[in-house]
N, C-alpha and C positions, 0 to 999 in steps of 0.2 A: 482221345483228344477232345475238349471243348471246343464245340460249333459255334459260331457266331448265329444272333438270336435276330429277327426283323428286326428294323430300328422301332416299331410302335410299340411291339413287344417289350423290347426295353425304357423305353420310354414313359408305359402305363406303369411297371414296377417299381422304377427308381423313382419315376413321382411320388410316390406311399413312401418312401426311407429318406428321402433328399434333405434336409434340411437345411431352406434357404435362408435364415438369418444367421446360421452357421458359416455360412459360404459366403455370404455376403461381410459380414465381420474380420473375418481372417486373409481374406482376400479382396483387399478393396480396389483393387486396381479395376475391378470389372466393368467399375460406372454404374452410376445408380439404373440407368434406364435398361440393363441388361437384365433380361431374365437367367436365372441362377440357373436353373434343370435345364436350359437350351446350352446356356452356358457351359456344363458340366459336361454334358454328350457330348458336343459336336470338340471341344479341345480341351475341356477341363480335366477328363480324368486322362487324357494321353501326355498332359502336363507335369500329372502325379499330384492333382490337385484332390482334395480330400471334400465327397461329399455330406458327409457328418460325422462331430465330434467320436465316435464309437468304431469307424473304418478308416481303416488306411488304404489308399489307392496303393501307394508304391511295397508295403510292405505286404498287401496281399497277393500282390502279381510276382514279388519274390518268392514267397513260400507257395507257391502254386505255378512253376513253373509252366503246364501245360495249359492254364489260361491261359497266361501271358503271350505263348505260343499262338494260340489262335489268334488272338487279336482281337478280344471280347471285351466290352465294358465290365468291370471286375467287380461292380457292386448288383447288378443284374446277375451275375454267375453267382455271387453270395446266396444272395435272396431263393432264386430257384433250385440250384443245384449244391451250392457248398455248402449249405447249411445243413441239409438232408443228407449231405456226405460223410458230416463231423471236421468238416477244415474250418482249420483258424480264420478268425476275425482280430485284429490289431485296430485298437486304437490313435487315432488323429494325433502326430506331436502336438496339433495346435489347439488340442481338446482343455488345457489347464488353461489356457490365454482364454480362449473362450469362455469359458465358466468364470473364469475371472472378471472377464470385462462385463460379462453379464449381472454379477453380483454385485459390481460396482454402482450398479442404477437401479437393484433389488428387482433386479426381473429375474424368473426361470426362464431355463431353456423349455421350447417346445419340441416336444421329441412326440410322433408320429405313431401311430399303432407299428408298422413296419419295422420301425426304428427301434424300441422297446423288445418285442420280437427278437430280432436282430441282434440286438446289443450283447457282447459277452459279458458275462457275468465279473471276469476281470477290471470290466474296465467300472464299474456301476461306483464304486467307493467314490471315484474322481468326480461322479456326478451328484454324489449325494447332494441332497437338498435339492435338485433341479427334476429329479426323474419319478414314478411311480415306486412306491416297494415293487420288486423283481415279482413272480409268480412262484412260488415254489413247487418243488416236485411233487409233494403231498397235494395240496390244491389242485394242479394238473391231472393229478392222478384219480383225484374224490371227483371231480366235475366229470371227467370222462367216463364214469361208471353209465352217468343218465343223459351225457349230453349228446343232440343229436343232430350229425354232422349235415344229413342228407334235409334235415325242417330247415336246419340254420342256414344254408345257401338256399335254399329255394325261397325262403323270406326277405334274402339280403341279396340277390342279384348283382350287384355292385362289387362285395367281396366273394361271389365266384367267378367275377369276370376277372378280377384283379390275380386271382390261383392261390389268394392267402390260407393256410391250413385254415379250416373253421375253429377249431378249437381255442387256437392258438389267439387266432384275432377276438373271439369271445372273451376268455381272461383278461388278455391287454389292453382290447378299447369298445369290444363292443357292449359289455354294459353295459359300459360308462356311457353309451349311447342309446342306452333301451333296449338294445336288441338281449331278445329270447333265448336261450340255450336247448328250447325243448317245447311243443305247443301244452305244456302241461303247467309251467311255471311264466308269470309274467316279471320280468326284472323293474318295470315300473310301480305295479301296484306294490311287490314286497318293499321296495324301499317307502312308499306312501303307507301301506301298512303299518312301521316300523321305522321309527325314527330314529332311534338307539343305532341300527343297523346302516342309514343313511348318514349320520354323522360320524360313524365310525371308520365310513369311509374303504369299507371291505367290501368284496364280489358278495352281492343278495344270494347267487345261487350256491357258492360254493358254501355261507353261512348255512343254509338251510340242510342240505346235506349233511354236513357239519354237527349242526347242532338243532337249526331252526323248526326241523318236522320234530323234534324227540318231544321239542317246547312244545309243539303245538299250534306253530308259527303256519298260516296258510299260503299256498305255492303261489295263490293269486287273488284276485277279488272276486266276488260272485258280483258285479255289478254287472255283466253283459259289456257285448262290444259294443252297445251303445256308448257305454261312457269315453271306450275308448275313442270313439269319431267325434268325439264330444272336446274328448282332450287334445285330438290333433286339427281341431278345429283352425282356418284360417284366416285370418278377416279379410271381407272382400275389398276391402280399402289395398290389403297388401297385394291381393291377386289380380286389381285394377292396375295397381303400380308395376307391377312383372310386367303385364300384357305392353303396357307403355310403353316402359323401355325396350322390350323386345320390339315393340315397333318402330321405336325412334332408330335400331338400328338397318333395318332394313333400307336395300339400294332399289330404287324405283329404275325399270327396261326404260330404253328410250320408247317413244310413244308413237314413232313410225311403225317399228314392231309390229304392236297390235293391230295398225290398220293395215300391216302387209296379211297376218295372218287372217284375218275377217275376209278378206280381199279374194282368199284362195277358198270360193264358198262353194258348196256341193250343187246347193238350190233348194227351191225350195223356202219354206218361210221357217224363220230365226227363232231358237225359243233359249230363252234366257233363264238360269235356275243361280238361288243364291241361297246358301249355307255357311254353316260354322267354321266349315276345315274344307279340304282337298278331298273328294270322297275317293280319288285315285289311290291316296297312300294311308289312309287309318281304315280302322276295321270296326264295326259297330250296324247299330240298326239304320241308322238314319244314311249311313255309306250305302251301304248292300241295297239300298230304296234307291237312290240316286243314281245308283250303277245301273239297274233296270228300267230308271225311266231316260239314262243318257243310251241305254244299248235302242229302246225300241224306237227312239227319234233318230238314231243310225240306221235302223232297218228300214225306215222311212226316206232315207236319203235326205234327212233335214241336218241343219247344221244346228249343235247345242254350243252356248258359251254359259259356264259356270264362272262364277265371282265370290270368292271367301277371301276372311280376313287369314292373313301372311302369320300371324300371331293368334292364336289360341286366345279367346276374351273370355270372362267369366259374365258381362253383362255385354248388354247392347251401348254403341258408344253415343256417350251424348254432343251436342254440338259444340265446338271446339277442339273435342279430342281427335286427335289425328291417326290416321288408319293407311296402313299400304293393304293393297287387294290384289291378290292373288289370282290368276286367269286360267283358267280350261279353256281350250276351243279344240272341241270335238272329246276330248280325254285327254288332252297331251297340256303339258304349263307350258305358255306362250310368255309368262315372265310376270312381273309385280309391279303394277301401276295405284297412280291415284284415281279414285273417283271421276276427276274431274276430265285425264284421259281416254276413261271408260267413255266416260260421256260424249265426247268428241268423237269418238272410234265410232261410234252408235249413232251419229247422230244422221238422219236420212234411211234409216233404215226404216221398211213397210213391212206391214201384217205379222210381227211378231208376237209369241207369245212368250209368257214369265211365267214362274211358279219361283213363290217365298218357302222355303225348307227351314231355316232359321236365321235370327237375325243377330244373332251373337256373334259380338264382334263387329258389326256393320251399324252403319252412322243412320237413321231414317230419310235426315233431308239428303247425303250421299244416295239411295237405291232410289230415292223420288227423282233427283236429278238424271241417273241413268236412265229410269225409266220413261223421264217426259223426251229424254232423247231420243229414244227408238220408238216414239208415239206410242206409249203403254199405258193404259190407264187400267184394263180388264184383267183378270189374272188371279193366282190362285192361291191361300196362306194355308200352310199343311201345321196341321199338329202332333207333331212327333212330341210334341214336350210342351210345357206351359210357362215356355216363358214371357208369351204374350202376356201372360198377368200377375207375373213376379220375375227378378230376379233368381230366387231360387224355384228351377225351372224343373223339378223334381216335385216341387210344391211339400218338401221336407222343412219343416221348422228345426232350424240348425242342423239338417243332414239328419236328423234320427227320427222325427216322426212325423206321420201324412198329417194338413190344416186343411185341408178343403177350401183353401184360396179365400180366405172370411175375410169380412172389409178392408180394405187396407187403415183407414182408423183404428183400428182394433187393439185393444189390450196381447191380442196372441204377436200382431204382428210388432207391435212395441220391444217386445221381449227375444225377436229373431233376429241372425243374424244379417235376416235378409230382407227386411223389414228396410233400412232406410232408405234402401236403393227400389223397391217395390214402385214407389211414383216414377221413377227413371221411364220404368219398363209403361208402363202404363201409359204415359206421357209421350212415350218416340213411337210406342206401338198405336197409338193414336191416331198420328201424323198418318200413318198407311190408311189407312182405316178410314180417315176424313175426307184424303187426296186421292185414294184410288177406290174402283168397283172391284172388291177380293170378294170371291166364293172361298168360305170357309170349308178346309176338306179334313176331315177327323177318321183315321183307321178304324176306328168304335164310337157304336152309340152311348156307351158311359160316358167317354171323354170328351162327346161333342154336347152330350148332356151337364156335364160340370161345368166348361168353359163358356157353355152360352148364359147359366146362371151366373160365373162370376165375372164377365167379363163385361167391361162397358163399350164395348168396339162394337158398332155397327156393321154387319156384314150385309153383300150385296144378295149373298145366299148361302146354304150350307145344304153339306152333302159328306155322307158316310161313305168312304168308300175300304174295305180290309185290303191291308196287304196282302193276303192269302184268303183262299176258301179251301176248305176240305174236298175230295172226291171220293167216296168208297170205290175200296176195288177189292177186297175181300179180307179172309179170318187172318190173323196174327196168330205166327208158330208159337207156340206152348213155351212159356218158360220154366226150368228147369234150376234143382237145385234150392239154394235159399233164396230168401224175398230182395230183389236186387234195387237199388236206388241210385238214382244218376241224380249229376248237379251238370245242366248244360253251359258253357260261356267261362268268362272270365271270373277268378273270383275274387271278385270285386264284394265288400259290403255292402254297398247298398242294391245287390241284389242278390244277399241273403247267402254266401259263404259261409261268413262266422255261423250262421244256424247249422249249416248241411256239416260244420265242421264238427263242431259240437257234442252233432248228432252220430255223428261217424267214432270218433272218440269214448260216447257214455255206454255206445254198442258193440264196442270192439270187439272184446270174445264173445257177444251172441251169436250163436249158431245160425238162425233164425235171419240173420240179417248179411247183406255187401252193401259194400258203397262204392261206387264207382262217379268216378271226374272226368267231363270228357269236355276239354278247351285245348286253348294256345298255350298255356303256361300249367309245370308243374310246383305244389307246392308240395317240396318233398317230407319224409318224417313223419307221413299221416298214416293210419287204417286204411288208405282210400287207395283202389286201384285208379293208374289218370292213362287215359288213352289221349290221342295230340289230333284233336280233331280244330281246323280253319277253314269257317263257310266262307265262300269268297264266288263272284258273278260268275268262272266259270265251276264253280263246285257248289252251286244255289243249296241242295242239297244233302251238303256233308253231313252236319249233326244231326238230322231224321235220318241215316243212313246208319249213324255211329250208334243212336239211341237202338234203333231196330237190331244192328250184330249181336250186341253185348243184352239184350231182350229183356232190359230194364226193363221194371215192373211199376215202377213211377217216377215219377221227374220231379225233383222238388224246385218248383219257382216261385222263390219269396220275396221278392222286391222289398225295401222298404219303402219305393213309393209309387203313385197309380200308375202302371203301365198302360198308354195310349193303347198298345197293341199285344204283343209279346210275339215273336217270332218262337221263343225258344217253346213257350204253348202251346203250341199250333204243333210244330215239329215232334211234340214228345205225343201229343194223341195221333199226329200222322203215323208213327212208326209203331204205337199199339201200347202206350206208357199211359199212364195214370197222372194228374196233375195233383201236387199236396200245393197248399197255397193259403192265405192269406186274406182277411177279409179287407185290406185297404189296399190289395194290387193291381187295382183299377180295372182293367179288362182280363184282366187273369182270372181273376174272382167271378165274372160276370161269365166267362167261358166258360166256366168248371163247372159252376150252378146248372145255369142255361143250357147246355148242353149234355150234362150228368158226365163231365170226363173226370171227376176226381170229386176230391174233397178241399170244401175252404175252411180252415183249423183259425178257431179265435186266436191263437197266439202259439209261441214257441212251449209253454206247458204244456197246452193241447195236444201240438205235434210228439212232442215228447212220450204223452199219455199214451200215445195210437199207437210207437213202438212199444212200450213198456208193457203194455197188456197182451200187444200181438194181433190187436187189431189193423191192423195197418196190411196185414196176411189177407186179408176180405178185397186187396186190391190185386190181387197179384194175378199174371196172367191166364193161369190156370184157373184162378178162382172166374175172373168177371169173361173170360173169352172175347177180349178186342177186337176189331176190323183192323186192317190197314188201311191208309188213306194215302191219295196223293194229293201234291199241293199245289193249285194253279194258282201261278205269283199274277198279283197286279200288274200292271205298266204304269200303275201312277198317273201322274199327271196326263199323260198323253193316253188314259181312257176315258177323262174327262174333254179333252179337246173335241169343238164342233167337229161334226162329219164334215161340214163343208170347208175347215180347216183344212182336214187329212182329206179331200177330195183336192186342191190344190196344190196341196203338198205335192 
């Protein structure tokens, strides 16, 4: 017998096959302001109302008895189980009327990746002219020889949340959306290579199989994933306007709230920290930093209130843009107010101290105004990133490659994307600069050494202080077997995936070589063993742990742009790895050198050359005999604060 499914579960599937201008057409009784899919679940299909032209509600729960029986939505039992069973699907009486009225105004119908899918082959004549050519069994058959199920969900997240077969969704709509069938072929560049092939309006992959390798036709372009960040590029104008709207919908707490929870204070003097996001719920370096300077101002028995923008900014906001703020006090959200709130909440408050983490997303004259409230003038600007002297705070010209921050005049920055917004940044970060006495605090000397060359901000001081220091404690166990390579973190491009992928791929059957992934996310269909490692405050730890088990022989960390610090650096000579790297990865490069923990390779040829020859073997742990290390983490901000602070405290 057929079980009834959670209602979200059906609800995530029928959304993918529903067609609401179908629904809405044939049944117009619903009222324009009715949503069709809420419509459909809660009475439509117990109605025997029909959610697109290709199903029938009443004629499927007849020939299927034992739905009917349960008492299931009959187009959610299609999709996941009937289809897979070989039970009929019956077309909409109201599928002719529809198509009809549709032709009458020279529109197609839109019919859904699910939907296509879905559709029996029956009913496809009635749609001619409105639908895709069908897939045929030959095509299904050629693509499945290469295509690979376990890369195609792990790149598409989306449809394996949804349970669509990959395959199935590949043929019908995911080319036609870019997506890949295999990390070997790109379906953008062949259709860009091959116009003959884009106009003709056929699957690029199943062409090539076909016919297109015998031609001569290549799987992808040797342009590098540069081109591709190139091509998915997004103007910052459209990522200003997201953040917008996302803020225009946010509901601001009432403003009693916050003075009730300030109200319930431990003792002790107040330190104020402001950042990009919630360092409670995202995961990255700048979190994991703020988590240890909010835990040891706990251990101190002081009270922290953190303040980030509610919405995700790609720049700092300028004045008039409007901003809700998000509040920590202590770790916990006490709710989302305005600025001006903040202000009032704060205002009377003695001997506090601040620390600026970044200011993405937050207004200048906004953090001055809190700050003159809780009488702050002194206090601290960190540099996890550069966005004090650009917008793009990676200091990437158009996300692909390092500028070393050169005049904002300049011909380099004329030609970025991040070039017109550059004075923004310059200009609010200013304001702090002018109004307040900041000690400038820089993870590494490289980075406090670039930013004082480009920056025109006068600081009250500056001071180096690492997120980590090395501690020898003794030899690292022998590795074993072939020469093994990790990639630690997310993979993410711009911190050098596409190379580790590349490189895992060109060496697949070398004996000589592994590669192993050790993050939060797999991307499946690779050479690459992935282990599921998340460093998190109480697991500081994990990936110097994960890199140590599995006795990687070197860590490949290639940013493409200067890394302030690098945690994952640190971690891989902590656990006894070797660091490959980059000459523009800011502190990564300067570790590696400085320290003799690796090698920095002028580019992805070079890396390439050092497996190729087998040089790359001169790293491995048998060869160099590592130490172990442990890692004493900073406290941040709170190892800069007066003693006679923490003597009050």
């Amino acid at each position: 017998m057929a079980a009834k499914a959670p209602f979200h579960e059906v609800q995530r599937a029928v959304s993918l096959a529903l067609d609401a201008s179908f629904y809405r057409t044939v049944y117009d009784d619903i009222g324009p302001g009715v949503d069709a899919l809420r419509h459909y679940l809660l009475q439509g299909w117990r109605e025997g109302r029909d959610p697109a032209p290709w199903f029938s509600t009443r004629r499927y729960l007849e020939a299927h008895p034992d739905v009917a029986k349960a008492g299931g939505e009959p187009l959610h039992h299609y999709l996941t189980k009937g289809r897979s069973e070989g039970r009929a699907a019956f077309p909409s009486a109201h599928a002719a009327r529809y198509f009809t009225v549709r032709a009458r105004f020279g529109e197609a119908a839109r019919w859904s990746a699910e939907a296509l899918i879905a559709a029996p082959a029956a009913i496809r004549p009635a749609a001619q002219g409105f639908v895709h050519t069908p897939v045929t069994y030959e095509d299904r058959a050629l693509a499945a020889t290469e295509f690979d199920s376990a890369y195609y969900l792990g790149m598409n997240p989306d449809v394996a949340a949804a349970g669509t077969e990959p395959l199935e969704h590949f043929l019908i709509a995911g080319w036609r959306e870019g997506r890949d069938p295999n990390p070997r072929f790109s379906v953008r560049d062949y259709l860009e290579l091959y116009p003959d092939i884009s106009q003709a309006g056929v699957n690029p992959f199943v062409h090539y199989l076909m016919a297109g390798r015998a031609e001569g036709r290549l799987p992808r372009q040797d342009l590098g994933f540069r081109y591709q960040i190139l091509a998915d590029l997004v103007p910052v104008e459209t990522r200003v306007a997201r953040a917008a709207a996302a803020t225009a919908e946010a509901h601001l707490s009432r403003a009693d709230r916050l003075s009730e929870a300030l109200a319930r204070r431990r003792g002790g003097r107040l330190h104020l920290t402001f950042s990009h996001d919630d360092y409670t719920a995202n995961l990255g370096g700048v979190q994991l930093c703020l988590q240890r300077e909010a835990a040891r101002i706990g251990d101190l028995g002081r009270d922290h209130l953190h303040i980030y923008p509610l919405a995700p900014w790609p720049v700092i906001r300028a004045p008039g843009e409007a901003g809700a703020l998000g509040v920590l006090w202590n770790g916990r959200a006490v709710g989302t107010y305005s600025a001006a709130a903040i202000a009032e909440a704060l205002a009377g408050v003695k001997g506090a101290s601040f620390a600026i983490h970044s200011m993405l997303g937050h207004s200048a004259e906004e953090t001055l105004a809190i700050l003159s409230a809780a009488g702050l003038k002194r206090g601290f600007f960190w540099l996890h990133d550069f966005a004090s002297l650009c917008a793009g705070f990676h200091l990437l010209r158009d996300d692909v490659e390092d500028c070393a921050a050169p005049p904002p005049d300049s011909a380099a920055c004329g030609i970025c994307v991040y070039g017109p917004w550059r004075a923004r940044h310059l200009a609010e970060h200013g304001k702090l600069f002018e109004a307040l006495e900041l000690t400038v605090v820089s993870p590494s000397q490289p980075t406090l050494d670039l930013w004082k060359a480009a920056a025109p901000h006068k600081a009250a001081a500056e001071v180096v202080l690492p997120h980590a220091r090395l501690i020898r404690r003794g030899p690292a166990p022998a590795g074993e077997g072939p020469f093994r390579l990790a990639f630690a973190g997310m993979p993410a491009a711009h911190k050098g995936w596409p190379v580790f992928r590349e490189l895992a791929i060109r060496f697949a059957g070398d004996p000589r070589y592994e590669f192993v992934h050790l993050g939060g996310r797999q991307i499946g269909g690779l050479p690459i063993d992935f282990r599921h490692v998340s460093v998190s405050a109480e697991r500081p730890n994990a990936m110097q742990e994960a890199i140590a088990a599995v006795r990687a022989d070197a860590v490949l960390v290639w940013p493409l742009c200067r890394e302030t610090f690098s945690f994952t650096a640190y971690e891989a000579v902590a656990a006894g790895a070797a660091i490959l790297t980059n000459p523009d990865s800011g502190n990564v490069a300067a570790f590696a050198a400085e320290g003799r923990h690796g090698r920095v390779l002028e580019g992805e040829a070079a890396l390439t050359a050092l497996f190729e020859s087998g040089e790359a073997l001169a790293l491995s742990r048998a060869v160099r005999k590592p130490p172990l290390h442990e890692l004493a983490f900073s406290a941040m901000t709170v190892d800069l604060l007066a003693p006679a602070q923490e003597a009050a405290a």
